[in-house]
N, C-alpha and C positions, 0 to 999 in steps of 0.2 A: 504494500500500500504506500502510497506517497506519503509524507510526513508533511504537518504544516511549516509554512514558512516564516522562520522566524527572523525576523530584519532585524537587524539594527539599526542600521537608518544611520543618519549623519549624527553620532554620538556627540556630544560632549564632554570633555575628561572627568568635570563630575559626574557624569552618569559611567554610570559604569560604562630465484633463476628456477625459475619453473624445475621440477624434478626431475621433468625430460631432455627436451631439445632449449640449447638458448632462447631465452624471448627479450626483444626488446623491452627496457623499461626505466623510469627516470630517477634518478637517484637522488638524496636529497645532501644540500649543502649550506656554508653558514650564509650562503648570498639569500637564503632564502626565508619567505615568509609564510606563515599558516593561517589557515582558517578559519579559527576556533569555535566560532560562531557567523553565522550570516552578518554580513556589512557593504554598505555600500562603496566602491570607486567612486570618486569624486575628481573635480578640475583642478582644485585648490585645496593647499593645504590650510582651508578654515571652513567652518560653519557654515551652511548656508549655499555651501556650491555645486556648483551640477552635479546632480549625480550621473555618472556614466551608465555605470551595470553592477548590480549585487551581485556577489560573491559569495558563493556557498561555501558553508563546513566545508571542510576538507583540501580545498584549493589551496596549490603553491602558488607564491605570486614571488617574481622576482624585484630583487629587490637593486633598487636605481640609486643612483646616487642625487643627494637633495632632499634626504629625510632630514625629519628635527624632530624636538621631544615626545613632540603629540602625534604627528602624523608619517606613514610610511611611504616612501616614493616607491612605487613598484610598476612593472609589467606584468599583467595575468598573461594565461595560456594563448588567448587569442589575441596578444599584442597590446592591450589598451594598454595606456599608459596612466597613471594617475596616483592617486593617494587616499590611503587608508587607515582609520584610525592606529593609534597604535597600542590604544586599551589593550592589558593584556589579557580581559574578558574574550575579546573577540581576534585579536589576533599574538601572534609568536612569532620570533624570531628563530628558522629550523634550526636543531643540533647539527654541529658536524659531524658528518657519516659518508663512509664509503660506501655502505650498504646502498645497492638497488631495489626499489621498489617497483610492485607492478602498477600501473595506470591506474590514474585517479586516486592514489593513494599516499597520503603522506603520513608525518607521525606527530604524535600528540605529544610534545616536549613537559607538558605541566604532569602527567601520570608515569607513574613504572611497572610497564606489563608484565603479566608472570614469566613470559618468555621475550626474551630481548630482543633487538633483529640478527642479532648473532648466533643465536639458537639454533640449533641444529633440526631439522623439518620433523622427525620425530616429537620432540621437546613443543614444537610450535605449535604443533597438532593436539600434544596432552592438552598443553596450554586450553584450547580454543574446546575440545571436551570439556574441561573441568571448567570455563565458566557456563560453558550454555548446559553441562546437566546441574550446576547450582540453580536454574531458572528452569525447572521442568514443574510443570503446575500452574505456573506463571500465566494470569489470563490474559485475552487476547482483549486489546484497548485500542481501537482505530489513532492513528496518530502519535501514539503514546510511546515515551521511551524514561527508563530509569533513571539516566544520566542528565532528564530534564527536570527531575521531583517530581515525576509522573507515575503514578501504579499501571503495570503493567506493559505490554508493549504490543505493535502489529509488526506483518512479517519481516520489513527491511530495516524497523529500527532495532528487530531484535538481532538481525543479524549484523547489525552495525557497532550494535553493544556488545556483541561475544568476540568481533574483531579487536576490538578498541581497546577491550580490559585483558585480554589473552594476551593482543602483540604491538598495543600501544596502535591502533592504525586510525586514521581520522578517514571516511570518505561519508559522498552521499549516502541520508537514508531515503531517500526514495527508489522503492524497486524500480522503476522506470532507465533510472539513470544507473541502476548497480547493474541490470542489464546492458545499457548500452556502454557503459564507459569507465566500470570497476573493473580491476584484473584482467588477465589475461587471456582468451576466450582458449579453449582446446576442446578436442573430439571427445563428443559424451563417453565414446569408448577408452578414452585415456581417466577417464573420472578417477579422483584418488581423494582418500580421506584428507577434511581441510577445506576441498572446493568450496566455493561459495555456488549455490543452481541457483538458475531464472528459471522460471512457468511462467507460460503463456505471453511470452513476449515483454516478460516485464510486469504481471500482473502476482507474481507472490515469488518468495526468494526464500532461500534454503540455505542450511549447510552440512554435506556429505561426510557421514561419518564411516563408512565404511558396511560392509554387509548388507549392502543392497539397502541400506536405511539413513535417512537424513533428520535431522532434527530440525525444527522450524516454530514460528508461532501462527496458531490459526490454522489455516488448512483443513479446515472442517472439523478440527479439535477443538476450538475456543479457546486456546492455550496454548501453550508450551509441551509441545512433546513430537514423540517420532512418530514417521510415516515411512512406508514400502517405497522406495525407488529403483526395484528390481524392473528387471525386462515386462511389461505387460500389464507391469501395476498402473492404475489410474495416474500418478504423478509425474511416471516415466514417460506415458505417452502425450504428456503437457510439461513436457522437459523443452527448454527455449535453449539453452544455455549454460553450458560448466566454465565459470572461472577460476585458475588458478589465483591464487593468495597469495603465494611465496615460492 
């Protein structure tokens, strides 16, 4: 399900390698900035200026030179140029890291994941089990995510929370966009525990835990729990999509 959008808006300082074959992917560094919450591009670095284009969670935006205390000079993915706050609410200055990440994904400097990006794919994967069957029960809440002081969660926020607290990752919660433009896409038949699945094109999201079964929220559950993604089962043949994670 799509998650709502949370702006920020023009703040003010008081307001607050894939398993198998190489894949491309972009790595983060300290030129860079995150998205810690939705914010607006702006023309100016002050109040009151055009906005360009909102920025969602998750985005790297590079960073330019011509920042100052309040605000960040930066270039996003599709070249704008402009400035953005530099509340540490809403955005971060990336850690430096060799590590590559897959698409659309960057990392959450403010938390410490159970599995680091160093971690060995075995270890990432416990990781990513042990938070999502901490949340098995967990009801399904349209829009809803934990991380917002919200009970409960629906599909892509929960699969954006078991990312996040397992291996530190920030991207979109909207299935939509974890579909088109999280990780790294591979043949349903390469499927390995970790994957993150899309159904129906973007219409519910998953994450593959192995043995033909995925864990997800909602799904005709109302919650938190597992579903059959074996050959023939109802989920497999509304299978859009395996992205790889790491």
């Amino acid at each position: 399900m799509h998650r709502k959008t949370l702006i920020a808006g023009l703040v003010s300082i008081s307001t607050l390698a894939s398993l198998g074959a190489p894949i491309a992917m972009a790595s983060t560094t300290k030129s860079a900035v995150t998205v810690l919450h939705n914010a607006y591009l702006i023309s100016a670095p002050k109040t009151g200026s055009t906005k360009l284009k909102l920025e969602r969670i998750g985005t790297q935006l590079t960073l330019e030179s011509g920042s100052n205390k309040y605000w960040w000079h930066v270039k996003d993915p599709s070249g704008k140029v402009g400035y953005i706050t530099s509340n540490t609410y809403y955005t971060a200055q990336a850690e430096s890291s060799s590590v590559q990440l897959p698409p659309g994904i960057s990392l959450d400097p403010s938390i410490t994941p159970i599995a680091s990006v160093n971690a060995t794919s075995t270890a990432k994967f416990n990781a990513i089990l042990k938070v999502a069957k901490s949340k098995l029960g967990t009801p399904y809440e349209l829009d809803h995510n934990e991380d917002r002081g919200q009970t409960g969660f629906d599909c892509s926020n929960f699969v954006e929370y078991v990312y996040h607290h397992a291996l530190g990752y920030l991207f979109s919660t909207a299935s939509k966009t974890q579909y088109t433009s999280v990780g790294t896409k591979v043949a349903i038949s390469k499927m390995q525990p970790g994957d993150l699945l899309s159904f129906d094109d973007g219409g519910h999201s998953g994450i593959y835990i192995g043995n033909n079964e995925m864990i997800q929220c909602g799904g005709g559950l109302g919650k938190v729990g597992y579903l059959s993604v074996a050959p023939g089962s109802y989920w497999y043949k509304h299978l859009s999509a395996v992205k790889r994670m790491y």
